[in-house]
PDB file as gemmi writes it, atoms N, CA and C in Angstrom:
CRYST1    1.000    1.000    1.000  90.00  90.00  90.00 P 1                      
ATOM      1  N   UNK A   1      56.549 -11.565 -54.406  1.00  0.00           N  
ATOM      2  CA  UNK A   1      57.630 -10.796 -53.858  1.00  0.00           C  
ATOM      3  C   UNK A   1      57.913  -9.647 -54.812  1.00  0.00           C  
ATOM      4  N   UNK A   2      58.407  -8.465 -54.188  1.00  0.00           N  
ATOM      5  CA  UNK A   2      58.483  -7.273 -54.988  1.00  0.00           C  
ATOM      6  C   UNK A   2      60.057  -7.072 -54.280  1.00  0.00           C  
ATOM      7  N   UNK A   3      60.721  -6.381 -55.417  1.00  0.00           N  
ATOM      8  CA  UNK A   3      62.523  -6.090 -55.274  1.00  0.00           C  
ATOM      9  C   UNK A   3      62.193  -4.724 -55.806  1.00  0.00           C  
ATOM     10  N   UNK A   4      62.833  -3.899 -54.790  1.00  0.00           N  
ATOM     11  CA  UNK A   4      63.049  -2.129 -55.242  1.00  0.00           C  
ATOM     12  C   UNK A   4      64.417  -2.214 -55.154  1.00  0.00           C  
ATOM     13  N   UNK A   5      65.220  -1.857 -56.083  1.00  0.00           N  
ATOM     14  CA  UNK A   5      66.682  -1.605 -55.891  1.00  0.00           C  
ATOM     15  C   UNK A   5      66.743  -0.645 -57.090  1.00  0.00           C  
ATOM     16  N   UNK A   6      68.132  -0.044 -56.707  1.00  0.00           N  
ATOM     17  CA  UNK A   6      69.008   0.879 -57.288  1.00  0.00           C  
ATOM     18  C   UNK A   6      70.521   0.265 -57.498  1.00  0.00           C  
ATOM     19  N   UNK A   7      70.418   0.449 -58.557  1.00  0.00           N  
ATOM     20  CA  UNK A   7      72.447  -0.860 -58.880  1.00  0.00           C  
ATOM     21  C   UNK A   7      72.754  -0.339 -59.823  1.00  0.00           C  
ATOM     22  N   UNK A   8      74.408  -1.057 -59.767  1.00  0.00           N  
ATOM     23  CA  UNK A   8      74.451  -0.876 -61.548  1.00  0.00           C  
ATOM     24  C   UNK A   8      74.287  -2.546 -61.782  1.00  0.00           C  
ATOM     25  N   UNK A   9      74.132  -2.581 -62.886  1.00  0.00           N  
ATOM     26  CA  UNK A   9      73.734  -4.006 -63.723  1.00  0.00           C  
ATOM     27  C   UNK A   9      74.335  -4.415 -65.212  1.00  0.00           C  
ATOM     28  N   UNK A  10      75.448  -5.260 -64.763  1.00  0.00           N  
ATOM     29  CA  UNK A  10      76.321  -5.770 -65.732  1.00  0.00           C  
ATOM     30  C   UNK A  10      75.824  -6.634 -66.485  1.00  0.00           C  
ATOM     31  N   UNK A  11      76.124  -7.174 -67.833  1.00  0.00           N  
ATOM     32  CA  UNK A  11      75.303  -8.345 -68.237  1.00  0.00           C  
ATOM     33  C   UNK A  11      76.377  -9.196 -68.962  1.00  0.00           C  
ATOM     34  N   UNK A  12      76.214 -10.770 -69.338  1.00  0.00           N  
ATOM     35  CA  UNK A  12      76.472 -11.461 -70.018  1.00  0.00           C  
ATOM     36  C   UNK A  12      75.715 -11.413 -70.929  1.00  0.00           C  
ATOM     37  N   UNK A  13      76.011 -11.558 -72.489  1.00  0.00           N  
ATOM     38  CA  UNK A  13      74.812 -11.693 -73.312  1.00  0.00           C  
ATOM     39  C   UNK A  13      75.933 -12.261 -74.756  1.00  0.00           C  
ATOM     40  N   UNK A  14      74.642 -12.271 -76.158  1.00  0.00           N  
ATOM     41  CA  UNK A  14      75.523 -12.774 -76.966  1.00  0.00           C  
ATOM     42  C   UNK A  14      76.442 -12.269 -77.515  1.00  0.00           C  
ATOM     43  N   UNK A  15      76.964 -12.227 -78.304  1.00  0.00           N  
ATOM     44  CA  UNK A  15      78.423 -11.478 -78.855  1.00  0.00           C  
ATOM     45  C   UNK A  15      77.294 -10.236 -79.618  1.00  0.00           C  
ATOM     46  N   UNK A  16      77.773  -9.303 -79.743  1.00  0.00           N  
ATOM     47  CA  UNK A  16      77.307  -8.228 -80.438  1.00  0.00           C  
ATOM     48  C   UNK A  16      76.378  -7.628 -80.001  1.00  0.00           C  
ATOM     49  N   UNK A  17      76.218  -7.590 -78.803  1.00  0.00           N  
ATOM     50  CA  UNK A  17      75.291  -7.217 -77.566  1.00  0.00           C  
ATOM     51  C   UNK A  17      75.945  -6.138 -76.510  1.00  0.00           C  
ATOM     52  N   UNK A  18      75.396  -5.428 -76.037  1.00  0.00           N  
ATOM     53  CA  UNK A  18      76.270  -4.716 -75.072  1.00  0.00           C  
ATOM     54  C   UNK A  18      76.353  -5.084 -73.446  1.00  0.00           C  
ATOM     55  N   UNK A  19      77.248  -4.856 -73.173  1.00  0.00           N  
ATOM     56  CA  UNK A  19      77.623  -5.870 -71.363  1.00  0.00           C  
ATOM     57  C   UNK A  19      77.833  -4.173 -71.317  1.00  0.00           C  
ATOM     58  N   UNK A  20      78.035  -2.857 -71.213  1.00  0.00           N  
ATOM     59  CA  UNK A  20      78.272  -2.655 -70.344  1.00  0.00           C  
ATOM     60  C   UNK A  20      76.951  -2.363 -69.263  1.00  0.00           C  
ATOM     61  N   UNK A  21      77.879  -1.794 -68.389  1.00  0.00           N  
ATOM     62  CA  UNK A  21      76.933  -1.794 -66.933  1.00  0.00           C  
ATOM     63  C   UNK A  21      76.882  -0.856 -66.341  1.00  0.00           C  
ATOM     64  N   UNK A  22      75.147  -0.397 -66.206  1.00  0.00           N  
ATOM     65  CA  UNK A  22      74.633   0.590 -66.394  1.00  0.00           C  
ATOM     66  C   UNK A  22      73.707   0.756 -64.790  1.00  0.00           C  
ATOM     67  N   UNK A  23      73.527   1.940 -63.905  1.00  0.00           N  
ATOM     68  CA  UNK A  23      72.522   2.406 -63.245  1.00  0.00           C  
ATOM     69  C   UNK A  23      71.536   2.343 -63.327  1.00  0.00           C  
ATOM     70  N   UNK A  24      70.836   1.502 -62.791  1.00  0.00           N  
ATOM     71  CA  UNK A  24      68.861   1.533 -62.926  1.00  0.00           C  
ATOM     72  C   UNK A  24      68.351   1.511 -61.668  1.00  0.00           C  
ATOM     73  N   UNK A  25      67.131   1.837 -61.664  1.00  0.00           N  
ATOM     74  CA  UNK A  25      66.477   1.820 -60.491  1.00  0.00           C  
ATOM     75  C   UNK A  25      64.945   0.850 -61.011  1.00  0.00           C  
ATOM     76  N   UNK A  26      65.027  -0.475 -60.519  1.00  0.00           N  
ATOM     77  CA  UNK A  26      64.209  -0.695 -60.645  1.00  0.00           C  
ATOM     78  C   UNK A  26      62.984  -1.496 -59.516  1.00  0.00           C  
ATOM     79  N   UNK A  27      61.832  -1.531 -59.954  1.00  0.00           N  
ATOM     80  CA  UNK A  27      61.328  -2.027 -58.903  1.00  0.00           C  
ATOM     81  C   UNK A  27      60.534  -3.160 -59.417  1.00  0.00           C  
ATOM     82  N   UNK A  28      60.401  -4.217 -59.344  1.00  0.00           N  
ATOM     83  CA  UNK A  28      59.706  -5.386 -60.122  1.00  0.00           C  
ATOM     84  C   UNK A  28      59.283  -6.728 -59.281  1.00  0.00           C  
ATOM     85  N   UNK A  29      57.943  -7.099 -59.425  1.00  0.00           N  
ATOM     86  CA  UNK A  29      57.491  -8.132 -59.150  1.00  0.00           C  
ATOM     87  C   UNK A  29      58.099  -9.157 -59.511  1.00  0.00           C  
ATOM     88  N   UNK A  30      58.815 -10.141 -58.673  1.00  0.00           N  
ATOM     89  CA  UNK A  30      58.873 -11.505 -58.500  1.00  0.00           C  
ATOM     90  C   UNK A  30      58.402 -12.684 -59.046  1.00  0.00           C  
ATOM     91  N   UNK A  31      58.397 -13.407 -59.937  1.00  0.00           N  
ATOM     92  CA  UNK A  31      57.164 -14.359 -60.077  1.00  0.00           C  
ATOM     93  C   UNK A  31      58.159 -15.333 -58.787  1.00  0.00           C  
ATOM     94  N   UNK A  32      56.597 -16.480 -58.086  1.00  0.00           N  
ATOM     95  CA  UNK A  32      57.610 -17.382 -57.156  1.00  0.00           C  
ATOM     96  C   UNK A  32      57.648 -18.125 -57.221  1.00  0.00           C  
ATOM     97  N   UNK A  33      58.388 -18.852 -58.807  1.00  0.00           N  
ATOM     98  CA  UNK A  33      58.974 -19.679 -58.883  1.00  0.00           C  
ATOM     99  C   UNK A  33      60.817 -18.850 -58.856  1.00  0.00           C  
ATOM    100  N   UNK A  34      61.076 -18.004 -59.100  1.00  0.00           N  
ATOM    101  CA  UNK A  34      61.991 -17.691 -58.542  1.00  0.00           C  
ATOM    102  C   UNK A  34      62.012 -16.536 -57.120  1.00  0.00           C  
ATOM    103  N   UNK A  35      60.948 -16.755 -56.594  1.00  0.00           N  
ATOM    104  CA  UNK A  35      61.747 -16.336 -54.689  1.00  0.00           C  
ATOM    105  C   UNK A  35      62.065 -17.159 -54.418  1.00  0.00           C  
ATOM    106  N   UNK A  36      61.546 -18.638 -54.303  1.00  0.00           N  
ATOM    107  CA  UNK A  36      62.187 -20.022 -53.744  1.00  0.00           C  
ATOM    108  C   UNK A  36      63.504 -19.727 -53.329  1.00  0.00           C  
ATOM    109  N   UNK A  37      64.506 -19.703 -54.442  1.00  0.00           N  
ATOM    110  CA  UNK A  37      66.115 -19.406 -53.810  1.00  0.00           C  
ATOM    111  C   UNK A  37      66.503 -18.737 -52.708  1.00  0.00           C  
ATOM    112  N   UNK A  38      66.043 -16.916 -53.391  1.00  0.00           N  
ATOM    113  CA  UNK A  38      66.193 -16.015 -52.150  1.00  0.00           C  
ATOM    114  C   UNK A  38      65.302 -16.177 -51.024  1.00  0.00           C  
ATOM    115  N   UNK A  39      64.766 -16.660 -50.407  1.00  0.00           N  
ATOM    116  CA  UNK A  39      64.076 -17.744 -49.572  1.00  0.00           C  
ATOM    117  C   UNK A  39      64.658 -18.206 -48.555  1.00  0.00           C  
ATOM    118  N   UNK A  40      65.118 -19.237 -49.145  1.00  0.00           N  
ATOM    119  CA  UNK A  40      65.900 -20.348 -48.950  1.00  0.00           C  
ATOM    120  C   UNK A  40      67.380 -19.718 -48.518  1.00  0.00           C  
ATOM    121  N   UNK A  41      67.661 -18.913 -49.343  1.00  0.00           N  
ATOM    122  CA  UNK A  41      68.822 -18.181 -49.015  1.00  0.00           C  
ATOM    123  C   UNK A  41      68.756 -17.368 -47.991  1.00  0.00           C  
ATOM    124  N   UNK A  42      68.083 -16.892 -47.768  1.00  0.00           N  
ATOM    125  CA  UNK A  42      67.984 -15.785 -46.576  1.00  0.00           C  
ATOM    126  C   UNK A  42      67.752 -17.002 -45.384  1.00  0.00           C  
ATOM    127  N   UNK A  43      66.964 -17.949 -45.293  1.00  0.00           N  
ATOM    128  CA  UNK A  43      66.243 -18.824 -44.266  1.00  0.00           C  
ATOM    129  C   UNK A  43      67.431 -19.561 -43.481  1.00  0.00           C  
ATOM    130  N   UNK A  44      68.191 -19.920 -44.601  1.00  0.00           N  
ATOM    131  CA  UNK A  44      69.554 -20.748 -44.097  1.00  0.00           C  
ATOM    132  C   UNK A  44      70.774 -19.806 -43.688  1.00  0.00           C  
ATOM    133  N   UNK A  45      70.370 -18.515 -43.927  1.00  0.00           N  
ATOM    134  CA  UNK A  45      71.768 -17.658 -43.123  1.00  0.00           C  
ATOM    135  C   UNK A  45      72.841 -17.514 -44.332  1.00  0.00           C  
ATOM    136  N   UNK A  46      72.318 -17.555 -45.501  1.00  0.00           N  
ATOM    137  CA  UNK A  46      73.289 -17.845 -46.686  1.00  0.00           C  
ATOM    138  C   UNK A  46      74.384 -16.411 -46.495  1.00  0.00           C  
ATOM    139  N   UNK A  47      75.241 -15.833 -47.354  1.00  0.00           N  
ATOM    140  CA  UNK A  47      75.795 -14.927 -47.729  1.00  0.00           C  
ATOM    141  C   UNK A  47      75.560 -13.891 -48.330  1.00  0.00           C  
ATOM    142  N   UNK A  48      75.868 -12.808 -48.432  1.00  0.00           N  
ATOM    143  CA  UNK A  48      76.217 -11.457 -49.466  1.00  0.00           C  
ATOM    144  C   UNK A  48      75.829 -11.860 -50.682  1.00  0.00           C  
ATOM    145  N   UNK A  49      76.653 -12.895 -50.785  1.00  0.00           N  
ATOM    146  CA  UNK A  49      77.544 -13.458 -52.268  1.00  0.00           C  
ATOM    147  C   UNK A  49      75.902 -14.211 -53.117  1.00  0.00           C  
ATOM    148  N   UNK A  50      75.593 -15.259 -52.028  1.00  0.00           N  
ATOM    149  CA  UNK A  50      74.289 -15.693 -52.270  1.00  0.00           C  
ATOM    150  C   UNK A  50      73.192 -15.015 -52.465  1.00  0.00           C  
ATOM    151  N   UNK A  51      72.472 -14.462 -51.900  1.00  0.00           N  
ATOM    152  CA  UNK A  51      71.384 -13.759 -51.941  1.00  0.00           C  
ATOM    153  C   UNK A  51      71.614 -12.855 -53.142  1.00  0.00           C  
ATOM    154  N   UNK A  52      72.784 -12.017 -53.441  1.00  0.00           N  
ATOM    155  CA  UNK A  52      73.003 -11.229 -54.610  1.00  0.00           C  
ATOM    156  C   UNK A  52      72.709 -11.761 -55.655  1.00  0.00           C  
ATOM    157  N   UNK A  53      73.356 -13.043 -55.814  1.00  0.00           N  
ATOM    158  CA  UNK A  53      73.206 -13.922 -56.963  1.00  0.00           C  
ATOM    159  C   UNK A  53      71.250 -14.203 -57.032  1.00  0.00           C  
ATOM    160  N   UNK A  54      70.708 -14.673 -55.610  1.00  0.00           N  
ATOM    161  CA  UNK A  54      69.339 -14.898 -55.963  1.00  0.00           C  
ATOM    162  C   UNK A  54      68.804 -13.641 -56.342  1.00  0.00           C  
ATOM    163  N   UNK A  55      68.978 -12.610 -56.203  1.00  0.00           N  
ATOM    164  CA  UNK A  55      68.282 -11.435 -56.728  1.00  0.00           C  
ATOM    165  C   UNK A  55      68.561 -10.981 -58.289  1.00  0.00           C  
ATOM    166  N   UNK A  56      69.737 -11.658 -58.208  1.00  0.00           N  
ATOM    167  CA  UNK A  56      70.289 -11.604 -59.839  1.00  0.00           C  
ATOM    168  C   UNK A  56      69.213 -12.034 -60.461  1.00  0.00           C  
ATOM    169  N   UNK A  57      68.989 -13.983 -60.512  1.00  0.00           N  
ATOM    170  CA  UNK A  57      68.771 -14.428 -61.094  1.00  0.00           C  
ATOM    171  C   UNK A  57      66.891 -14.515 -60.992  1.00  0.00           C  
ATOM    172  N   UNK A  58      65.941 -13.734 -59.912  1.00  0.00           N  
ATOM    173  CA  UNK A  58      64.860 -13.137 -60.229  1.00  0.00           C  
ATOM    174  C   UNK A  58      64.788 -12.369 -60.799  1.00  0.00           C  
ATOM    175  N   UNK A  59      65.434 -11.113 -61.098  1.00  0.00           N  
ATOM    176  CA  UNK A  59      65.306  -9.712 -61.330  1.00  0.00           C  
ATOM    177  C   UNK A  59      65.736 -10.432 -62.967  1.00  0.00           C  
ATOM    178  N   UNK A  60      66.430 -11.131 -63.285  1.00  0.00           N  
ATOM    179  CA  UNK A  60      67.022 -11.667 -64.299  1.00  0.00           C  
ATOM    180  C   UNK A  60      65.841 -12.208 -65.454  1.00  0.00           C  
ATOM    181  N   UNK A  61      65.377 -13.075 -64.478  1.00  0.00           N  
ATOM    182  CA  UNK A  61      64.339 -13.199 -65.426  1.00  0.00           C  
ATOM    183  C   UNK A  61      63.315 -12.633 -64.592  1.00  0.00           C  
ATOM    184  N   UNK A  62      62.681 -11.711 -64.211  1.00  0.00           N  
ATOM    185  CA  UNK A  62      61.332 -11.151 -64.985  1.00  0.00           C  
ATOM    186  C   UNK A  62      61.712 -10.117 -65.039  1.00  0.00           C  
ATOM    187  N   UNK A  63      62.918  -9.009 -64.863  1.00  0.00           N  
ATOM    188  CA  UNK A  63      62.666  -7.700 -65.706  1.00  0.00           C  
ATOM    189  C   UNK A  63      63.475  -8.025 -66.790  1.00  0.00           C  
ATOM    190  N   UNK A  64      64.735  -8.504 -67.163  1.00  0.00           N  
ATOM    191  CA  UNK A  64      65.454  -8.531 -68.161  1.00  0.00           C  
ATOM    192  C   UNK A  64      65.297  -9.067 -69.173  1.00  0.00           C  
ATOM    193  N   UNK A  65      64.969 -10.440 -68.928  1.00  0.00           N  
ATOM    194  CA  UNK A  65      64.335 -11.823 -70.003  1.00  0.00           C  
ATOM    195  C   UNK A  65      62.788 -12.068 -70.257  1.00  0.00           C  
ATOM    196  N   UNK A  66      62.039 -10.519 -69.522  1.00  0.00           N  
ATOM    197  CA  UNK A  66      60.462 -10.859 -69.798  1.00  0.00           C  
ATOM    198  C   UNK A  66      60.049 -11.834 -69.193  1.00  0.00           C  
ATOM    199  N   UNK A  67      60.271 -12.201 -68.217  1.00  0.00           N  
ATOM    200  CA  UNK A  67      60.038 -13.545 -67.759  1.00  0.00           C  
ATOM    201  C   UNK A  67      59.821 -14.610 -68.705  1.00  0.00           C  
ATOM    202  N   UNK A  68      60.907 -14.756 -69.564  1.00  0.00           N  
ATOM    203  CA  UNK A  68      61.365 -15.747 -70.762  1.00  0.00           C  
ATOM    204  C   UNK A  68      60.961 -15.463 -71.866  1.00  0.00           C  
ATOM    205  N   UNK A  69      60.417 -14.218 -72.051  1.00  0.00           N  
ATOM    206  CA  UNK A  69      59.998 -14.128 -73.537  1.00  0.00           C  
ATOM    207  C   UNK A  69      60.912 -13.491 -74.628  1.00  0.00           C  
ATOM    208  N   UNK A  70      62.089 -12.883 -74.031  1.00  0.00           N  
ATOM    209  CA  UNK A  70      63.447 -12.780 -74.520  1.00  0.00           C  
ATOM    210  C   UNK A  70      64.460 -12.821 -73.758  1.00  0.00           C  
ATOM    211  N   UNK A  71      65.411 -12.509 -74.546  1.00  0.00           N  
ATOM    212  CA  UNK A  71      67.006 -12.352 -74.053  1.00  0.00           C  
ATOM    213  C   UNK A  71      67.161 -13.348 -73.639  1.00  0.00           C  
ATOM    214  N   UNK A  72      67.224 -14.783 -73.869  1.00  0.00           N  
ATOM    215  CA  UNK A  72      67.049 -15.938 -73.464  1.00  0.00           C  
ATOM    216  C   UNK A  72      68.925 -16.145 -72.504  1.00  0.00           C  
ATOM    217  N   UNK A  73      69.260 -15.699 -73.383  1.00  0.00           N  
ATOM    218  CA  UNK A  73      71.232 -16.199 -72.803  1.00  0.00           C  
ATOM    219  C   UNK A  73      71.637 -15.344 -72.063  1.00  0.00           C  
ATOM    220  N   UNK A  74      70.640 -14.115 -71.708  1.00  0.00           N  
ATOM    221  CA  UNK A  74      71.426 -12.626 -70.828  1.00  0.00           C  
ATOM    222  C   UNK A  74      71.387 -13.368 -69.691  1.00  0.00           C  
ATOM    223  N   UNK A  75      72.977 -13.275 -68.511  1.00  0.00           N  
ATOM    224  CA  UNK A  75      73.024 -13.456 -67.858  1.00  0.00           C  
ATOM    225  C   UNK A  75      73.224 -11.782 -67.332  1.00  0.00           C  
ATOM    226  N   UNK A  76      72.304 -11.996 -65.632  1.00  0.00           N  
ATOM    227  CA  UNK A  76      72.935 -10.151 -64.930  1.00  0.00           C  
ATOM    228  C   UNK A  76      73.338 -10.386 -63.904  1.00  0.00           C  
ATOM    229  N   UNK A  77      74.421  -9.657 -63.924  1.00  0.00           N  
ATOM    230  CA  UNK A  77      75.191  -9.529 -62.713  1.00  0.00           C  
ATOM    231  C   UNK A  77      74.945  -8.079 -62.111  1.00  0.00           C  
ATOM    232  N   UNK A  78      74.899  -7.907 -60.728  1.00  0.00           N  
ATOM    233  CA  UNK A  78      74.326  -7.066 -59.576  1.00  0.00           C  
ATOM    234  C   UNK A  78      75.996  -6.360 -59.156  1.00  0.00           C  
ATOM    235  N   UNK A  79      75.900  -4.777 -59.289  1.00  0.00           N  
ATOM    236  CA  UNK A  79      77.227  -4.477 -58.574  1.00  0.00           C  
ATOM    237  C   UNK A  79      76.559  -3.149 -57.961  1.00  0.00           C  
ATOM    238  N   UNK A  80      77.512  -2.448 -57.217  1.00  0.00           N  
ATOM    239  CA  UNK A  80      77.147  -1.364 -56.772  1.00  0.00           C  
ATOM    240  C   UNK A  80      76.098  -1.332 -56.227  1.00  0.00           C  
ATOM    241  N   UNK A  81      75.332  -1.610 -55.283  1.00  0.00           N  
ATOM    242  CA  UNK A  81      74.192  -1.485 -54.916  1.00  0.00           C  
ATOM    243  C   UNK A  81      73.715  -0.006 -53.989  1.00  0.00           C  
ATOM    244  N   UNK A  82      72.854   0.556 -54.304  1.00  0.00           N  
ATOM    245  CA  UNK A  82      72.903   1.736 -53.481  1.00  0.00           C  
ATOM    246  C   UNK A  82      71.474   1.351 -52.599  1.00  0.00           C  
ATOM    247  N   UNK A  83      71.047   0.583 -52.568  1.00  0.00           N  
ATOM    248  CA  UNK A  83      69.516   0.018 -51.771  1.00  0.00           C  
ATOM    249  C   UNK A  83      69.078  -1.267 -52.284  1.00  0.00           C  
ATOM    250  N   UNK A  84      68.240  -1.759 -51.645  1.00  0.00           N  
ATOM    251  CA  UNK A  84      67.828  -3.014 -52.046  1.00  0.00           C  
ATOM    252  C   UNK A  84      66.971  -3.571 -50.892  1.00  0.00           C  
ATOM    253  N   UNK A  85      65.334  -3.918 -51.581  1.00  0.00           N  
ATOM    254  CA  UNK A  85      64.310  -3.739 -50.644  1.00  0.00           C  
ATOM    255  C   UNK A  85      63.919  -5.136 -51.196  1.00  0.00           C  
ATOM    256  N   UNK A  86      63.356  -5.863 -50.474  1.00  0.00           N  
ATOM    257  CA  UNK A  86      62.891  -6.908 -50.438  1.00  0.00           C  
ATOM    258  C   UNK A  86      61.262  -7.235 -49.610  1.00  0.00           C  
ATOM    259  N   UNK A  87      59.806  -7.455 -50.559  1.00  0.00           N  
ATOM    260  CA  UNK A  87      58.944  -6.942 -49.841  1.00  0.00           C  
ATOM    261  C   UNK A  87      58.275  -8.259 -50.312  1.00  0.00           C  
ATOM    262  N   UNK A  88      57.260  -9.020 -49.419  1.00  0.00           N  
ATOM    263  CA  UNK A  88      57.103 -10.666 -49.905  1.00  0.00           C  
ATOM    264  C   UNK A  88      55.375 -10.125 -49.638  1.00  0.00           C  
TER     265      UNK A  88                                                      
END                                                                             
């Protein structure tokens, strides 16, 4: 699965880190062990609220956390969305 979006992107992270939240445009491959959710989420009729969160937490880890090879504790949160493409 491939995600093209344009957002801003807030973060949780450790103390001495910066949260604020910034405009990106990014476009990034999926690994699918996390489409499963957004999946699942979309399949069952989930919410806004849901699916945001599953795109969070792909986009989360493989553009933000390297797909685990850092930023281990960054949590991202999704606001502002100006597009958001979803391509499997």
């Amino acid at each position: 699965m491939t995600v093209a979006t344009r957002a801003r992107f807030g973060f949780t992270a450790a103390p001495g880190t910066t949260d604020d939240a910034r405009i990106r445009q990014i476009t990034q491959h999926i690994h699918p062990d996390h489409t499963a959710p957004l999946i699942n989420a979309y399949a069952t009729g989930a919410g806004e609220t849901a699916l945001r969160q599953a795109v969070e937490q792909g986009l989360g880890h493989a553009y933000f956390r390297d797909g685990g090879r850092r930023a281990h504790d960054l949590e991202v949160e999704l606001q502002d969305i100006d597009y958001l493409d979803v391509n499997l």
